[in-house]
C-alpha positions in Angstrom: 0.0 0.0 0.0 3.1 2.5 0.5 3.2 2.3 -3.8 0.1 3.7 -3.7 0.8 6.8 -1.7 3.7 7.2 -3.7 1.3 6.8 -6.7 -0.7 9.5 -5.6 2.1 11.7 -4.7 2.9 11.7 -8.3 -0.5 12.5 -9.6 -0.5 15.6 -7.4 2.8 16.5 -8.8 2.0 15.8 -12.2 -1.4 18.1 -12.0 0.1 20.9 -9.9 2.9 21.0 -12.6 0.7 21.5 -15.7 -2.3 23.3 -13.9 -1.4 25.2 -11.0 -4.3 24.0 -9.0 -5.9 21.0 -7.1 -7.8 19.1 -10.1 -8.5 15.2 -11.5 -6.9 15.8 -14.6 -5.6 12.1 -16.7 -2.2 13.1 -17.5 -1.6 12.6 -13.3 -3.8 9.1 -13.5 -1.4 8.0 -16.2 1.4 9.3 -14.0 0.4 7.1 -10.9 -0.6 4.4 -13.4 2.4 4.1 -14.6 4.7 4.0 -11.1 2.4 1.8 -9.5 2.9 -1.1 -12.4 6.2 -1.1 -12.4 6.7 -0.8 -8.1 3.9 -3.0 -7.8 5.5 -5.6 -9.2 7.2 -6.8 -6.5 3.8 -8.1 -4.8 3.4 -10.1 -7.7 0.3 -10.1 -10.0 -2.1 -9.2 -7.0 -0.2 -6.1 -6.8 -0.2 -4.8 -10.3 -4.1 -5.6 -10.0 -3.9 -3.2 -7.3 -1.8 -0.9 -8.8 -4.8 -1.1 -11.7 -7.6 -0.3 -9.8 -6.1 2.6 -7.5 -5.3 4.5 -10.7 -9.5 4.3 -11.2 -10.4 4.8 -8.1 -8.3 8.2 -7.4 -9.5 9.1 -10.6 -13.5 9.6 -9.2 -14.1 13.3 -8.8 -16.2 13.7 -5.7 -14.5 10.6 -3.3 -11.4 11.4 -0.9 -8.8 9.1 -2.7 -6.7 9.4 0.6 -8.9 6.7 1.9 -10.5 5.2 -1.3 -6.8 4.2 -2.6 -5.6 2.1 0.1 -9.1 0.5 1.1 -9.3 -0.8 -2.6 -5.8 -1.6 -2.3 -6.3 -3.4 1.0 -8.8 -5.0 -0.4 -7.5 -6.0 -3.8 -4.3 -7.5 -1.8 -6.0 -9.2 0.8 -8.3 -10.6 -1.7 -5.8 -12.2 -3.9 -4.0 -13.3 -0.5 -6.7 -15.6 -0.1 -8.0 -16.5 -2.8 -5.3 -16.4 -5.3 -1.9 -16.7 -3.1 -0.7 -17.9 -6.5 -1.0 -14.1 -7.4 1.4 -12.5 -4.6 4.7 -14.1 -5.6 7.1 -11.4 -6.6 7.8 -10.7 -10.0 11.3 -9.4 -9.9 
């Protein structure tokens, strides 16, 4: 879940950078997108899946991502743990 915080310090970054203001913009979805993939991988499939679905979520207008993006991460992680444990082996 710490990827993901980085993931959404990146988006902030990304959108204060080209628009000098607090916005949901896609160019700072790609930007967490893209560094949660590749950090991700290290909790294996279940964690690019996570990775995936944080990029959505922080992407909703009207939600606080600062708690959607690690309860769908939780849950993403924690369901694979389970479920899948096949999908939490590291990929590098």
């Amino acid at each position: 879940m710490l990827f993901m915080a980085y993931g959404d310090v990146i988006s902030g970054i990304i959108r204060n950078l080209k628009y000098n203001k607090r916005t949901k913009a896609w160019e700072g979805t790609a930007g967490m997108f893209v560094l949660c993939i590749i950090m991700d991988a290290k909790m294996g499939v279940a964690g690019i899946l996570a990775g995936i679905a944080c990029s959505f979520v922080e992407r909703i207008e009207n939600m606080d991502d600062n708690i959607t993006v690690p309860a769908v991460s939780l849950s993403v992680l924690l369901g694979a743990y389970y479920y899948f444990p096949s999908f939490t082996g590291s990929l590098y």
